[in-house]
N, C-alpha and C positions, 0 to 999 in steps of 0.2 A: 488478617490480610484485608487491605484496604483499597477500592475504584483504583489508587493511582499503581499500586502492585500488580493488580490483573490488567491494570490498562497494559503495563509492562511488558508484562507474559505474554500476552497476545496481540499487542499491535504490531507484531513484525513477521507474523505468519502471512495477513493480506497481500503483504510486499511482497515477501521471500516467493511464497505460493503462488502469485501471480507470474511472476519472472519466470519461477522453474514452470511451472505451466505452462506458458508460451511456448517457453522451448520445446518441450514435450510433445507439443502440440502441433509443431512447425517440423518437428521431427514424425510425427503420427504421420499427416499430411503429407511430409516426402515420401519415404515406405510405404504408406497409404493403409496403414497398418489398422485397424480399429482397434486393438485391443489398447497400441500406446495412448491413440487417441482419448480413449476412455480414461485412462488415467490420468488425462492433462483433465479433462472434464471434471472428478472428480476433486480432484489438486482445487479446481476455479470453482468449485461449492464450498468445498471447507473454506477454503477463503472467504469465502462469502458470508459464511457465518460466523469467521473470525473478524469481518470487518462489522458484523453486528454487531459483535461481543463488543469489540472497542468503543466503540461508538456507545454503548450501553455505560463503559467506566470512563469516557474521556470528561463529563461534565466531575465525578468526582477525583478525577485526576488534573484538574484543572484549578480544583479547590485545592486543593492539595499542596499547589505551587505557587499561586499565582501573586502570594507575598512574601515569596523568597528574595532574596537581592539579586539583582540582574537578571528579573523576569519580570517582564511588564505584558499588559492584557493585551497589547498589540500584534504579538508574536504569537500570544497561545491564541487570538482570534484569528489571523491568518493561517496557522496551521488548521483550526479546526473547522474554518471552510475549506482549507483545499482535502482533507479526512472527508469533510459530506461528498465533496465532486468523487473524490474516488472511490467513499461507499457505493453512492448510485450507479457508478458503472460497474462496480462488481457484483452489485444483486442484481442488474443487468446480464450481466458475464453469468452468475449462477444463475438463472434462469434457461439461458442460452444452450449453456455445458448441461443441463436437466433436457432440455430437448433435442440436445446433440447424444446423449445416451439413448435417448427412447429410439431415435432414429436408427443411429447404430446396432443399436438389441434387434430390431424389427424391421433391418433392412431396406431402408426407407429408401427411394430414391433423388431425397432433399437431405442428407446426411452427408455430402460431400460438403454439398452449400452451407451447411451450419457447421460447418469444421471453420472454413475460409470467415463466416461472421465470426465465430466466436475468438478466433485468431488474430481478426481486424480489434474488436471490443478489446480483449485482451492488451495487446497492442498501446490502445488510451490507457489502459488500466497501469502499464507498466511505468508509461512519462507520468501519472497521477501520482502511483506507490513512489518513485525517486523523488518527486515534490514533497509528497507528504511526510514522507519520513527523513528529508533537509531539514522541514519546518520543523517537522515535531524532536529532531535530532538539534536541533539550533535554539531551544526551549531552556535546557540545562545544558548543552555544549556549548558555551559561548566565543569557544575558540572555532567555530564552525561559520560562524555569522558573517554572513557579507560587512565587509570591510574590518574584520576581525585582524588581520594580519599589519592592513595600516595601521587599525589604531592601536598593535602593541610595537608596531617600529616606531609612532611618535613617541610613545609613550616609554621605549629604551632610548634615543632622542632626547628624552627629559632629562633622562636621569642623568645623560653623559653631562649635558648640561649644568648641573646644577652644583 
């Protein structure tokens, strides 16, 4: 098993875990629940260590690719700054969700307020995860790529042509 396999396995946990966390966590927040709360918390740590892990195999998942045919280093550099912007807000978010637990264990009277940050953060986290996983989705799916659809209607266009 090799960086771009485990990049695999786990770069869609940061996504998935950050979205169902929101949720979770906008639903804690309604019912006013701590226990669901706690588990949107939770959800947005793992994440958080899934977005280290990635970040640990994307430099050899990168190698891996990046002289295949119709992969050029423009696309995996774009993807892999908008993967840093949305690591930082999620070891942001896990840090947050680690204080939004202590609060909640210990009955804090700022554990409401760190529900509504960690919600907000969250929130960036999830426009981030849909970016980053376009990007890093439009790497090897090339039928994904902006102006993919023009250019295979020219390109059947051609053929009627010719």
């Amino acid at each position: 098993m090799n960086d771009a396999h485990l990049h695999l396995l786990v770069n869609h946990f940061p996504i998935i875990g950050t979205i169902f966390g929101l949720g979770i966590l906008v639903a804690g927040i309604v019912l006013k629940n701590n226990v669901v709360k706690n588990v949107a918390y939770l959800l947005f740590v793992v994440a958080a260590v899934a977005a280290a892990v990635s970040m640990g195999t994307g430099e050899g998942a990168e190698e891996a690719v990046e002289e295949m045919p119709n992969i050029g280093k423009q696309i995996i550099h774009e993807h892999e700054e908008m993967a840093e912007k949305l690591a930082l807000v999620l070891y942001v978010l896990g840090a947050v969700s680690l204080l939004g637990l202590y609060t909640n264990i210990k009955k804090h009277s700022k554990a409401n307020m760190i529900s509504y940050l960690a919600a907000l953060i969250a929130l960036v986290g999830v426009f981030l995860a849909k970016e980053t996983g376009t990007s890093g989705g439009e790497i090897r799916h090339t039928e994904i790529r902006s102006g993919a659809a023009v250019q295979n209607n020219n390109e059947a266009g051609e053929e009627e042509h010719d």
